[in-house]
N, C-alpha and C positions, 0 to 999 in steps of 0.2 A: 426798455432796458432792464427794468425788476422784473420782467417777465422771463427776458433771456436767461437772468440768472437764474431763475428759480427751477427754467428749464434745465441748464449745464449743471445746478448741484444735483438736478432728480436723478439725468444720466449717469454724473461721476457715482451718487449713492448706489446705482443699480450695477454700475460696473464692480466696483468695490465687493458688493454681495456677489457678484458672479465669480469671480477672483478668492473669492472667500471659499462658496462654494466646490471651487473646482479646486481649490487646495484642500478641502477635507477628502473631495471624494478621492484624489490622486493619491495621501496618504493611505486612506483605508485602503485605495485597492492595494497598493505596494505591501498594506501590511499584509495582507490574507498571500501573497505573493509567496512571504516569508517563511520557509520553513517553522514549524514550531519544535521548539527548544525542550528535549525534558532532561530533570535529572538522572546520572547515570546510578545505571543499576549494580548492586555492588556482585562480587562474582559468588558463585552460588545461587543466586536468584532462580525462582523457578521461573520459567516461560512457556508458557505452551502455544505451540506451531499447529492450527488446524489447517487441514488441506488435506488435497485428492493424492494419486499416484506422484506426482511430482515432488511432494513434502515425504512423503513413502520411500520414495529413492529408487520407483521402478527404471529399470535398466541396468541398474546397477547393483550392489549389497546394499541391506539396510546400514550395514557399516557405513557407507560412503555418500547416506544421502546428505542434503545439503545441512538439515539442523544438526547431524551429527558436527558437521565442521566449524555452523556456526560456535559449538560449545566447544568448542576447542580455541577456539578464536575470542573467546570472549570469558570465558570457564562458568558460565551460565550453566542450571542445571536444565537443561533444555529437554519437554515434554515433546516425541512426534507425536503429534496425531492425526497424522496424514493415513485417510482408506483410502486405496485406487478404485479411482468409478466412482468419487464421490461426489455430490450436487451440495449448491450452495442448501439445498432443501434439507438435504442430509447432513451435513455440518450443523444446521439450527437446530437439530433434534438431538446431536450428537452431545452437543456446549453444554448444556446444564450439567450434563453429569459429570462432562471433563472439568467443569470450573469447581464443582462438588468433592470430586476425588483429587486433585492435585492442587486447587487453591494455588495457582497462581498470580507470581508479582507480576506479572506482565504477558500480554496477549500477542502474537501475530497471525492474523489473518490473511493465510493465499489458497485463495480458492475461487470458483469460477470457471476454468478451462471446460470442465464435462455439460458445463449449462451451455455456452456456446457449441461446444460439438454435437451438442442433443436439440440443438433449435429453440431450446428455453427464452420465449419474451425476456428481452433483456427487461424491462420494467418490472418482472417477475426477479428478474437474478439480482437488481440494486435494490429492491424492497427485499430481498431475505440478506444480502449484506449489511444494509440501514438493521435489519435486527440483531445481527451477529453484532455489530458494531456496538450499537446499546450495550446488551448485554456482556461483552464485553468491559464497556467503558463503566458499569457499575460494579466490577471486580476491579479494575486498575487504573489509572490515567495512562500507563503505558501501555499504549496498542498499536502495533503495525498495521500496516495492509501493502501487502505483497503486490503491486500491479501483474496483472495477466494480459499474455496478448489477445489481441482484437483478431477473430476466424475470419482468414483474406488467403484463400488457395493461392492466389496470385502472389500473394509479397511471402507465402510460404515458400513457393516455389521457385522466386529468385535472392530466398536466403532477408528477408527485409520485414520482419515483423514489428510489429509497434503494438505497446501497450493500448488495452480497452480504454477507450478517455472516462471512461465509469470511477476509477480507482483514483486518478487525482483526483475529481472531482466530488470523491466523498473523504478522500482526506483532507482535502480544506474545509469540505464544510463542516466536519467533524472536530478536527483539528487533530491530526491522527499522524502518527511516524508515514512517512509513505517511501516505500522501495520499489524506485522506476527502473524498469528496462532490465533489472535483471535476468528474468525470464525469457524475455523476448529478445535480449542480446544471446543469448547460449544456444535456444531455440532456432536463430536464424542462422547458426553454424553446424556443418555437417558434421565436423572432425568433434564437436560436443555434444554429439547427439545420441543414441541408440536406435532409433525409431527417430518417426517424424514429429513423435508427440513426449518422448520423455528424452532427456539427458541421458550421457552414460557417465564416468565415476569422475573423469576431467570439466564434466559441464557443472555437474553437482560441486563439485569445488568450487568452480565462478561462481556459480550461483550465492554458495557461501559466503566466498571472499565479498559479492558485491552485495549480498546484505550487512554485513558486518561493517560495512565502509560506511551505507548509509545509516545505518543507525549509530553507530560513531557520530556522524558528520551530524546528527540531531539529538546529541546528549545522550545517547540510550547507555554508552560508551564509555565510561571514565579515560583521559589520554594521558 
């Protein structure tokens, strides 16, 4: 009989710790789940937008690319510094000086599209992000990363693009503003398009409106 007990309290112990366990690990994952929160930036803030033709506004005027709109939308003094044809490689080269000459309150990082269309190892394009990201993050806590679609001729061509899973995946780990599916929702519409690869002045607008929502929606935003 003390034997069976001492069996049933070892099992109930060992349940109890498993129940214990599987409630820290559910919390942690839920939290990393959770957007993270920053405070908003007041208006005037400098920002600077690295990225290729697409932060550029090809298709369209430099008037109408999408940072123009965001500062309109936010009255951020918004830095482009979007070259077309540019590589994540070439952004890392670019940052120092951009962080040097404008001294910006806050980073967003969209860039990536020319690494995939140039067959760039992607384990090449997320280690020069993981450094843009750094270096970054030791100029601001406030940093975006712009999600890019994932190169799929297929879901190009029946209008269905989805983000690279690269870009959530380094904004959790980071802990980083992240804006999903903007690109790849405008992208996968004809009547927002100019080309098959950049927006024209209507897409650039979404593209605006839908960064400006998500960073609203995670503090970047005073409401």
């Amino acid at each position: 009989m003390a034997r069976s007990r001492l069996r049933s309290a070892a099992v109930m112990s060992g349940l109890v710790r498993f129940l214990a366990a599987l409630l820290v690990f559910s919390v942690v994952a839920c939290s990393r789940d959770q957007p993270v929160v920053f405070a908003p930036l007041p208006p005037g803030a400098v920002v600077l937008v690295v990225g290729d033709s697409l932060v550029a506004g090809t298709g369209a005027s430099q008037a109408q690319a999408w940072p123009v709109g965001l500062a309109r939308r936010t009255r951020w003094e918004i830095v482009n510094a979007g070259v077309p044809g540019d590589t994540t490689a070439g952004a890392l080269e670019r940052l120092p000086d951009l962080i040097a000459d404008h001294r910006p309150d806050a980073l967003i990082i969209a860039i990536g599209g020319n690494d995939f269309l140039r067959n760039v190892p992607t384990d090449v394009t997320r280690a020069n992000l993981e450094v843009l990201i750094r270096e970054s993050r030791a100029t601001s806590r406030h940093v975006a990363l712009v999600a890019i679609p994932a190169l799929s001729l297929g879901r190009a061509a029946v209008g269905r693009l989805s983000d690279h899973e690269m870009y959530a995946a380094l904004a959790r780990e980071h802990e980083l503003a992240l804006v999903p599916s903007a690109v790849s929702d405008v992208l996968s519409r004809e009547e927002w398009r100019s080309d098959r690869i950049h927006a024209n002045a209507e897409g650039y607008a979404r593209i605006a409106e839908k960064v400006a929502e998500s960073l609203a929606a995670q503090g970047w935003v005073r409401r």
